[in-house]
C-alpha positions in Angstrom: -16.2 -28.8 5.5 -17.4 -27.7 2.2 -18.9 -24.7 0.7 -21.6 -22.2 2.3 -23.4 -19.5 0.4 -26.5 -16.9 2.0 -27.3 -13.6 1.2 -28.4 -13.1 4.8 -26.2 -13.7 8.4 -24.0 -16.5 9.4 -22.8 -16.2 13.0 -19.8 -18.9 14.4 -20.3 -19.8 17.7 -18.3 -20.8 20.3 -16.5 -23.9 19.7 -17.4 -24.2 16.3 -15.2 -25.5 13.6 -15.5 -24.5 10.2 -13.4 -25.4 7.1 -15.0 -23.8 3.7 -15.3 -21.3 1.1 -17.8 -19.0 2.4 -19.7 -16.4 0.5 -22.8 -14.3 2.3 -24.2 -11.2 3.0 -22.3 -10.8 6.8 -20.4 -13.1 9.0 -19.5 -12.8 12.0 -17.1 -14.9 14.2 -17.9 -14.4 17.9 -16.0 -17.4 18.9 -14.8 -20.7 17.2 -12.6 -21.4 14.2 -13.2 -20.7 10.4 -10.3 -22.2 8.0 -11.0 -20.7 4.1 -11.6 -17.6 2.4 -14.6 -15.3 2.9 -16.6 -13.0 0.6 -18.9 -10.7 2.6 -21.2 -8.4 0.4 -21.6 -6.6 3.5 -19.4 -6.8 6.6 -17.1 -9.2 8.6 -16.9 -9.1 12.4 -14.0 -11.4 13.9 -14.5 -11.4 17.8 -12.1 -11.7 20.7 -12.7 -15.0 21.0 -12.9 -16.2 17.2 -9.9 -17.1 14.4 -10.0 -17.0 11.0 -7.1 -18.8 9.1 -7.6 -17.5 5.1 -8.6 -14.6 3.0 -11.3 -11.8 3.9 -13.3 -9.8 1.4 -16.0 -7.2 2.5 -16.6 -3.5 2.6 -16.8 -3.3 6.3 -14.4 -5.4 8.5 -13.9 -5.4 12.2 -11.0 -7.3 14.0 -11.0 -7.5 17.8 -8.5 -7.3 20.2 -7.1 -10.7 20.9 -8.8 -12.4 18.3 -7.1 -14.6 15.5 -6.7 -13.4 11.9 -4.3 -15.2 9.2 -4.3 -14.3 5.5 -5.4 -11.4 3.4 -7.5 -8.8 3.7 -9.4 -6.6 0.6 -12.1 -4.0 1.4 -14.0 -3.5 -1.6 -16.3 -1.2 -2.0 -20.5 -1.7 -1.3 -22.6 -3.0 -3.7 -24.7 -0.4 -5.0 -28.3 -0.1 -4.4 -30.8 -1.0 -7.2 -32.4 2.0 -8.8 -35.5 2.1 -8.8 -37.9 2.1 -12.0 -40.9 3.9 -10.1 -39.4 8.0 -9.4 -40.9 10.3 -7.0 -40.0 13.2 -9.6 -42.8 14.3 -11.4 -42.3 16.0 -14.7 -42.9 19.7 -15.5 -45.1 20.8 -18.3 
């Protein structure tokens, strides 16, 4: 219960039992049970097996067959990639 942020992967397991405000790169539920709202900068997988009871945000989601999903869902769109200072351009003279 609480609050859990990552710019990388969290994966819920089977039997696992979450309740927080979760904000990280991915998450994916492949079994288990996640209660709070979820900000993904990158994609959410809910699996067969897993439920999630609150509000989804990502670019990418995936729902499976049979799995649980209660609240609301927002695809926004991917966070752009920095730009580089160094270019492979040279100039013309």
């Amino acid at each position: 219960k609480g609050e859990i942020y990552s710019d990388g992967i969290l994966i819920l397991g089977d039997g696992a039992e979450v309740e927080a405000q979760i904000e990280v790169g991915t998450l994916i539920v492949r079994g288990g049970s996640l209660r709070g709202n979820v900000v993904a900068r990158q994609l959410i997988e809910i699996h067969a097996e897993g439920a999630v009871r609150g509000d989804i945000t990502a670019p990418q989601i995936d729902i499976d067959k049979g799995s649980v999903f209660e609240g609301k869902c927002t695809m926004i769109s991917p966070p752009e990639e920095p730009v580089s200072s160094s270019s492979s351009e040279l100039p013309i003279e």
